[in-house]
N, CA, C and O atoms as a Tinker XYZ file with bonds, in Angstrom:
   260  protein
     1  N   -102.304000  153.131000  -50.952000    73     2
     2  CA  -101.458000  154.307000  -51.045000    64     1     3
     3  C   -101.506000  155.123000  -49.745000    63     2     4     5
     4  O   -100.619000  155.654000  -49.076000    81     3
     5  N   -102.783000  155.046000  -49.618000    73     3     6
     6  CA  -102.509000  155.928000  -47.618000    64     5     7
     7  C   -101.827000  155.044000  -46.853000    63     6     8     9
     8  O   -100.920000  155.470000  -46.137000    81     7
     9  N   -102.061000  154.034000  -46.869000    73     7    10
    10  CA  -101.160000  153.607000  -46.071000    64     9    11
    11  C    -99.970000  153.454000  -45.630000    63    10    12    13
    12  O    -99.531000  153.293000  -44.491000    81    11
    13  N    -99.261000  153.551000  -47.113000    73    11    14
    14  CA   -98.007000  153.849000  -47.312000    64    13    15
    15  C    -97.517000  155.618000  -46.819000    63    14    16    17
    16  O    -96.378000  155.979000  -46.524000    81    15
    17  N    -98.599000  156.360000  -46.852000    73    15    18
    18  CA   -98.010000  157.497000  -46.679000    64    17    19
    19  C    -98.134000  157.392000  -44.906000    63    18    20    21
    20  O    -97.170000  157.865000  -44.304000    81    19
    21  N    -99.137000  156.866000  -44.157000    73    19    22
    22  CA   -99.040000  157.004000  -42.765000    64    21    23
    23  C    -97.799000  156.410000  -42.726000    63    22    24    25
    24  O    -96.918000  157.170000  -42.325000    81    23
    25  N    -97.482000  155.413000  -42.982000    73    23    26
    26  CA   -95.944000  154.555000  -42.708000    64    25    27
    27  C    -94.948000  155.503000  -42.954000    63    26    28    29
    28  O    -93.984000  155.224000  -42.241000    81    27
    29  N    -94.792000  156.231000  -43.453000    73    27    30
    30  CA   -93.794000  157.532000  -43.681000    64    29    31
    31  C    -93.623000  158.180000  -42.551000    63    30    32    33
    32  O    -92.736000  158.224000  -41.698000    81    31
    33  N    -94.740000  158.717000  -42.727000    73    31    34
    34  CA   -95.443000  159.941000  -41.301000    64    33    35
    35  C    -94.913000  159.320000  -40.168000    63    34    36    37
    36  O    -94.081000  159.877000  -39.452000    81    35
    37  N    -95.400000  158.061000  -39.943000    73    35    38
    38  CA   -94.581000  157.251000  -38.640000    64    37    39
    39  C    -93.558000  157.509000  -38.433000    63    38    40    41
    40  O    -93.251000  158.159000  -37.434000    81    39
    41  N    -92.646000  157.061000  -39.358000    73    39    42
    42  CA   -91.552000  156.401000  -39.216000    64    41    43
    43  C    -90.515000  158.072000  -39.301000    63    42    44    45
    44  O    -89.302000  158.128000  -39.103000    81    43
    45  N    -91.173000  158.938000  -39.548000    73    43    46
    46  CA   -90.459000  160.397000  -39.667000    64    45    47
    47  C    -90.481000  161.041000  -38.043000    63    46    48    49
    48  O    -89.603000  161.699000  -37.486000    81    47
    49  N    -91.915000  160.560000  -37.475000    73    47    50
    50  CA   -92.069000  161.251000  -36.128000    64    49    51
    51  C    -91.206000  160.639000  -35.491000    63    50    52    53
    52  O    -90.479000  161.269000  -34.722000    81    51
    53  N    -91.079000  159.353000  -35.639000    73    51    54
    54  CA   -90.047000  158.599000  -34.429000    64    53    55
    55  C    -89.035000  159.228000  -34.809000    63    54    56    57
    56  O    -88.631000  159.967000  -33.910000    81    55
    57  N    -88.203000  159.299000  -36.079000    73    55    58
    58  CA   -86.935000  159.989000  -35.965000    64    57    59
    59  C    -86.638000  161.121000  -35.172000    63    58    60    61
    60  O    -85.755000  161.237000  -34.322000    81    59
    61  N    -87.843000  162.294000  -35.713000    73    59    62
    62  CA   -87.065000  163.400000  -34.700000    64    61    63
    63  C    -87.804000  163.032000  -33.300000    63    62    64    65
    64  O    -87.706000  163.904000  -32.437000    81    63
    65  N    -88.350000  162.151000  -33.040000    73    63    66
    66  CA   -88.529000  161.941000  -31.667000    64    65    67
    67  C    -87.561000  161.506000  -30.790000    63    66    68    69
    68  O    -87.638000  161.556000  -29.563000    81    67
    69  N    -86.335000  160.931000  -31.673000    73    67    70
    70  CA   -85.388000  160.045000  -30.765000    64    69    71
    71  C    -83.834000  160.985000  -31.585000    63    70    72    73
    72  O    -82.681000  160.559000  -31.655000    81    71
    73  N    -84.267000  162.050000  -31.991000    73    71    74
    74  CA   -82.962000  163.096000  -32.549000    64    73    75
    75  C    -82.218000  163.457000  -31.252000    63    74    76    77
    76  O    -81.242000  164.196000  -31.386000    81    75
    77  N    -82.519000  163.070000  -30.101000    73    75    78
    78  CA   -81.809000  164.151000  -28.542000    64    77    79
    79  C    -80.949000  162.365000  -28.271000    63    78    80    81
    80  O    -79.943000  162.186000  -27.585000    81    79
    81  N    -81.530000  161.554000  -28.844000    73    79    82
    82  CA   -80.694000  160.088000  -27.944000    64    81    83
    83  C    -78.945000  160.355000  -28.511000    63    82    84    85
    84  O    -78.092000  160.514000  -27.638000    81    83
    85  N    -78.671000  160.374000  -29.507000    73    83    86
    86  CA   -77.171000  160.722000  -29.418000    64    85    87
    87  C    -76.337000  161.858000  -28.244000    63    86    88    89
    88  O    -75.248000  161.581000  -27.741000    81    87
    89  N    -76.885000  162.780000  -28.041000    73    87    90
    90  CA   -76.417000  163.312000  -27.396000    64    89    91
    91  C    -76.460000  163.018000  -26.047000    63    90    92    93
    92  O    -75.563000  163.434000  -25.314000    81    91
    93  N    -77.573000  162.216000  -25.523000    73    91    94
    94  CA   -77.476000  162.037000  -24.036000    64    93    95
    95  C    -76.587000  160.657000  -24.223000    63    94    96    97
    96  O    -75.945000  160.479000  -23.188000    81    95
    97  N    -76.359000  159.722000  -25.103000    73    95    98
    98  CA   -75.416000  158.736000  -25.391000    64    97    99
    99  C    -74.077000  159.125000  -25.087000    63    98   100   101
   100  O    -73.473000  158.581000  -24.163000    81    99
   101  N    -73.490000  160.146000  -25.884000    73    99   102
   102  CA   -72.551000  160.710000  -25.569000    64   101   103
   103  C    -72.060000  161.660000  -24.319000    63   102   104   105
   104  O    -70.869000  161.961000  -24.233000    81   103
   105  N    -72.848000  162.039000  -23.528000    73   103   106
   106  CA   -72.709000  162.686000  -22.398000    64   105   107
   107  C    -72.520000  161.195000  -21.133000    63   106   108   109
   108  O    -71.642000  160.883000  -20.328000    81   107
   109  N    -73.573000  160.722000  -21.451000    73   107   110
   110  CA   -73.132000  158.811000  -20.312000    64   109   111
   111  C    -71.913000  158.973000  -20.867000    63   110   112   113
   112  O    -71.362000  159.896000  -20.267000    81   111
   113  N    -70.928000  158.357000  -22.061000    73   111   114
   114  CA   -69.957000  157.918000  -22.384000    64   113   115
   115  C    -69.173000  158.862000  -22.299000    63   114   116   117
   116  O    -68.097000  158.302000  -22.092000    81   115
   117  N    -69.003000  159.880000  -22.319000    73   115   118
   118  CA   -67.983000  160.548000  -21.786000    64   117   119
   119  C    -67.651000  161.127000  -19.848000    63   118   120   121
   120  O    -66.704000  161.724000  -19.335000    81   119
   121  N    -68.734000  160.669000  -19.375000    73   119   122
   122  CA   -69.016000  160.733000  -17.691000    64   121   123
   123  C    -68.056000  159.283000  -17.257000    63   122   124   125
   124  O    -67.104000  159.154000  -16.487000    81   123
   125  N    -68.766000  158.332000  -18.103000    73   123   126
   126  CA   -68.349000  157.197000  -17.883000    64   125   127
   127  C    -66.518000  157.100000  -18.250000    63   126   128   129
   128  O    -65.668000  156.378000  -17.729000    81   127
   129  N    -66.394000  158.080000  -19.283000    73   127   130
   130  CA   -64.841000  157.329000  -19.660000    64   129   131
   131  C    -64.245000  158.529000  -18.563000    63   130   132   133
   132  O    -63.447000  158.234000  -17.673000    81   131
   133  N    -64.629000  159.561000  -18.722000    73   131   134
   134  CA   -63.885000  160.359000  -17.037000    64   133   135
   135  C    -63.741000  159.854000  -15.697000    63   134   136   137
   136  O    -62.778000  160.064000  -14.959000    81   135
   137  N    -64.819000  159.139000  -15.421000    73   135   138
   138  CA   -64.821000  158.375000  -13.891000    64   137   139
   139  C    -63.530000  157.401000  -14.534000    63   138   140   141
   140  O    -62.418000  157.174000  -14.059000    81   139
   141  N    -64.006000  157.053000  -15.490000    73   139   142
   142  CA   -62.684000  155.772000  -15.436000    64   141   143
   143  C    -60.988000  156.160000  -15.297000    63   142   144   145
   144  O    -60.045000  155.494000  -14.871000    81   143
   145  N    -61.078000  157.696000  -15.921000    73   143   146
   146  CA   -59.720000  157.940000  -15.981000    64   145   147
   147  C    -59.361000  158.062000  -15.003000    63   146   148   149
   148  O    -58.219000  157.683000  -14.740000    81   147
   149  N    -60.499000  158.881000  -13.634000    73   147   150
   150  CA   -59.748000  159.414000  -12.089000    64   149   151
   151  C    -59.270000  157.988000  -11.388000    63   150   152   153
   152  O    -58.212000  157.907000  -10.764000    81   151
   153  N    -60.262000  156.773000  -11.584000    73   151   154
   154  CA   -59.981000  155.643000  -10.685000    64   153   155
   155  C    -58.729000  155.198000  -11.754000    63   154   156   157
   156  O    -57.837000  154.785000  -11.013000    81   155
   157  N    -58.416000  155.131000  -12.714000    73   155   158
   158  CA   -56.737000  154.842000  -13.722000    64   157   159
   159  C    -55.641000  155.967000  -12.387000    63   158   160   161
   160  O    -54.654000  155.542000  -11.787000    81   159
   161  N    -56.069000  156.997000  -12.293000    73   159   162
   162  CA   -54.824000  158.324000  -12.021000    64   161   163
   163  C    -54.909000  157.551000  -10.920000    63   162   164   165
   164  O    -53.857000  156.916000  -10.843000    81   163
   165  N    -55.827000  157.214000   -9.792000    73   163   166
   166  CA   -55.820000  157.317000   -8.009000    64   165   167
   167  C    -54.577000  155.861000   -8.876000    63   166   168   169
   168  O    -53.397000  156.200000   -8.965000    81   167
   169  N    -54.961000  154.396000   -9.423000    73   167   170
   170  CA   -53.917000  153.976000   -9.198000    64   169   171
   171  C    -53.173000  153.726000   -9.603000    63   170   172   173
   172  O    -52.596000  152.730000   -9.169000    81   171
   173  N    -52.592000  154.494000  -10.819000    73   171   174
   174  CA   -51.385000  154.596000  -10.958000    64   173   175
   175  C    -50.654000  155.578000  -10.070000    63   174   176   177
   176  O    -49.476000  155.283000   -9.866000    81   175
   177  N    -51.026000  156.498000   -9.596000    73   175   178
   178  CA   -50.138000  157.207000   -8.750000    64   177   179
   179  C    -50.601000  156.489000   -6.924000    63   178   180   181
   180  O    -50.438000  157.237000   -5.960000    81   179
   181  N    -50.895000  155.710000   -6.810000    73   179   182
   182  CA   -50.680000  155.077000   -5.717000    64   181   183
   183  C    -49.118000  154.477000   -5.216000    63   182   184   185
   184  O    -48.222000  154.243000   -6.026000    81   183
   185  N    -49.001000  154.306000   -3.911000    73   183   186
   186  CA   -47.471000  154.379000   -3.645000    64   185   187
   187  C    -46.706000  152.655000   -4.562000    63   186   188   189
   188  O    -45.676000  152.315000   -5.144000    81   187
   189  N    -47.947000  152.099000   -4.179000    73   187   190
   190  CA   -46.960000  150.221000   -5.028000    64   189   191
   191  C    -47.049000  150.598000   -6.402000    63   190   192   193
   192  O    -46.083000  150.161000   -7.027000    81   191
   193  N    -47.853000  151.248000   -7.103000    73   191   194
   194  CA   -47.523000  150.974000   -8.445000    64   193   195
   195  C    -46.724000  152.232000   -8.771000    63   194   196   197
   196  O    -46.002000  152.008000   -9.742000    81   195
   197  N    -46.600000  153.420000   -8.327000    73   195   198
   198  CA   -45.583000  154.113000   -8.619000    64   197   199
   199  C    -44.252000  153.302000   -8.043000    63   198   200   201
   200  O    -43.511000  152.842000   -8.911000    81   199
   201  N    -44.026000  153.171000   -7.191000    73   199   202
   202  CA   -42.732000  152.428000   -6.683000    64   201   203
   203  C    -42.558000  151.141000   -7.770000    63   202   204   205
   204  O    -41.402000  150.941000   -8.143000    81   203
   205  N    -43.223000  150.581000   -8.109000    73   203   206
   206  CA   -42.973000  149.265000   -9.171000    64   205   207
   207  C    -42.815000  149.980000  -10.628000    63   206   208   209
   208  O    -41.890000  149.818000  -11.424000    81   207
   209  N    -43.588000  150.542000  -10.722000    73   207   210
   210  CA   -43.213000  151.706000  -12.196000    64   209   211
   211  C    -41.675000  152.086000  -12.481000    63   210   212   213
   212  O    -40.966000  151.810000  -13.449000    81   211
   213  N    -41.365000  152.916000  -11.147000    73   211   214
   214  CA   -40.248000  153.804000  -10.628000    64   213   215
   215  C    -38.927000  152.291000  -11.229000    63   214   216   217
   216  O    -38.096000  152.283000  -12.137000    81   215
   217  N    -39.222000  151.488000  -10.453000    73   215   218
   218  CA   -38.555000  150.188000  -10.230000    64   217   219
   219  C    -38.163000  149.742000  -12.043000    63   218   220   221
   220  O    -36.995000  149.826000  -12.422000    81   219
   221  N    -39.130000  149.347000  -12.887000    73   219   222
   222  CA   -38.607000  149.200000  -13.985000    64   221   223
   223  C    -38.060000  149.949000  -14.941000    63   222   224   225
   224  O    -37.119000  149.553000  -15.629000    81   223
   225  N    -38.662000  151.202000  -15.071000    73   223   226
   226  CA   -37.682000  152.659000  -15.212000    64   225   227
   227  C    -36.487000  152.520000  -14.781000    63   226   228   229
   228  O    -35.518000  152.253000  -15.493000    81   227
   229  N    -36.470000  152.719000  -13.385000    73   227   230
   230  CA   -34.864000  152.722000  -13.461000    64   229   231
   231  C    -33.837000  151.518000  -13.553000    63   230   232   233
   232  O    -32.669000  151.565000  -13.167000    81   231
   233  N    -34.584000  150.237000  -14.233000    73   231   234
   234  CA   -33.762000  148.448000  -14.312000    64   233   235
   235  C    -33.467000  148.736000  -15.778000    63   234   236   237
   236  O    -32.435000  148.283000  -16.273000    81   235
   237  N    -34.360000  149.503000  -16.539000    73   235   238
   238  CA   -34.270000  149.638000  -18.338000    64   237   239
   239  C    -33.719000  150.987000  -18.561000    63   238   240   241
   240  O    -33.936000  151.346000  -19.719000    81   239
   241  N    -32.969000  152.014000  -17.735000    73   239   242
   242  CA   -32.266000  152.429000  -17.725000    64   241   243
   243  C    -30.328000  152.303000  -16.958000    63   242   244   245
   244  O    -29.382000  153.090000  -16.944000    81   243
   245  N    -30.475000  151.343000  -16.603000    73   243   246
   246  CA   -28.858000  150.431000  -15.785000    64   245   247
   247  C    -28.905000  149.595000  -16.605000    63   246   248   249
   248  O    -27.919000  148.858000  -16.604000    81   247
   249  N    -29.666000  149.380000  -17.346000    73   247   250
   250  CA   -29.293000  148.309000  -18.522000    64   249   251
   251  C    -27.989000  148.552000  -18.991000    63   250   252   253
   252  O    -27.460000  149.663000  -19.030000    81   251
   253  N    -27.289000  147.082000  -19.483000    73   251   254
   254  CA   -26.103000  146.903000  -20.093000    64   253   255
   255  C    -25.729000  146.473000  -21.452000    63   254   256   257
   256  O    -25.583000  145.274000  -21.690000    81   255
   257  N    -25.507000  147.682000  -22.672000    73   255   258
   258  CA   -25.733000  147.456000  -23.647000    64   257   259
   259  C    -24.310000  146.762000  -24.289000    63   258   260
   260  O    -24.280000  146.385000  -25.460000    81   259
Protein backbone atom coordinates (compact mmCIF):
# COMPACT_ATOMS: atom_id res chain seq x y z
CA UNK A 1 0.00 0.00 0.00
CA UNK A 2 2.92 2.60 0.43
CA UNK A 3 4.01 1.89 -2.38
CA UNK A 4 1.24 2.56 -4.24
CA UNK A 5 0.85 5.82 -2.54
CA UNK A 6 4.68 6.94 -3.41
CA UNK A 7 3.65 6.01 -7.11
CA UNK A 8 0.97 8.69 -6.85
CA UNK A 9 3.18 11.23 -5.16
CA UNK A 10 5.52 10.59 -8.20
CA UNK A 11 3.62 10.64 -10.78
CA UNK A 12 1.68 14.04 -9.35
CA UNK A 13 5.19 15.88 -8.93
CA UNK A 14 6.11 15.21 -12.50
CA UNK A 15 2.85 16.65 -13.61
CA UNK A 16 3.10 19.98 -12.17
CA UNK A 17 6.68 19.75 -12.90
CA UNK A 18 6.17 19.68 -16.64
CA UNK A 19 2.67 22.13 -16.26
CA UNK A 20 5.01 25.28 -18.03
CA UNK A 21 5.88 22.63 -21.25
CA UNK A 22 2.63 23.63 -23.10
CA UNK A 23 3.21 26.95 -23.04
CA UNK A 24 6.80 27.15 -24.10
CA UNK A 25 5.41 24.51 -26.94
CA UNK A 26 3.23 26.99 -28.05
CA UNK A 27 5.37 30.05 -28.02
CA UNK A 28 8.23 27.75 -30.48
CA UNK A 29 5.07 27.10 -32.66
CA UNK A 30 3.83 30.19 -33.01
CA UNK A 31 7.63 31.94 -33.59
CA UNK A 32 7.99 29.19 -35.89
CA UNK A 33 4.63 29.63 -37.89
CA UNK A 34 5.47 33.66 -37.97
CA UNK A 35 8.99 33.23 -39.42
CA UNK A 36 7.23 31.09 -41.89
CA UNK A 37 4.66 33.59 -42.83
CA UNK A 38 7.44 36.63 -43.43
CA UNK A 39 9.62 34.15 -45.74
CA UNK A 40 5.62 33.14 -47.58
CA UNK A 41 5.09 37.42 -47.83
CA UNK A 42 9.10 38.17 -49.03
CA UNK A 43 7.93 35.53 -51.83
CA UNK A 44 5.00 36.05 -52.82
CA UNK A 45 5.45 39.64 -53.20
CA UNK A 46 8.71 39.16 -54.99
CA UNK A 47 8.80 40.65 -58.58
CA UNK A 48 8.44 36.78 -60.66
CA UNK A 49 5.81 35.59 -58.61
CA UNK A 50 3.85 38.71 -58.39
CA UNK A 51 4.27 39.21 -62.17
CA UNK A 52 3.18 35.37 -62.75
CA UNK A 53 0.28 35.84 -60.20
CA UNK A 54 -0.58 39.29 -61.94
CA UNK A 55 -0.29 37.10 -65.29
CA UNK A 56 -3.04 34.50 -64.42
CA UNK A 57 -5.37 37.04 -62.88
CA UNK A 58 -5.51 38.86 -65.64
CA UNK A 59 -5.74 35.35 -68.44
CA UNK A 60 -8.99 34.24 -65.97
CA UNK A 61 -10.27 37.47 -66.27
CA UNK A 62 -10.07 37.91 -70.64
CA UNK A 63 -11.51 34.74 -70.44
CA UNK A 64 -14.16 33.91 -73.08
CA UNK A 65 -17.35 32.80 -71.80
Amino acid sequence: MAKQWWVRRYAAARAKAEAGMTTAEYAMGTIAACGFAAVLYKVVTSGAVSGALQSVIGRALDAQF
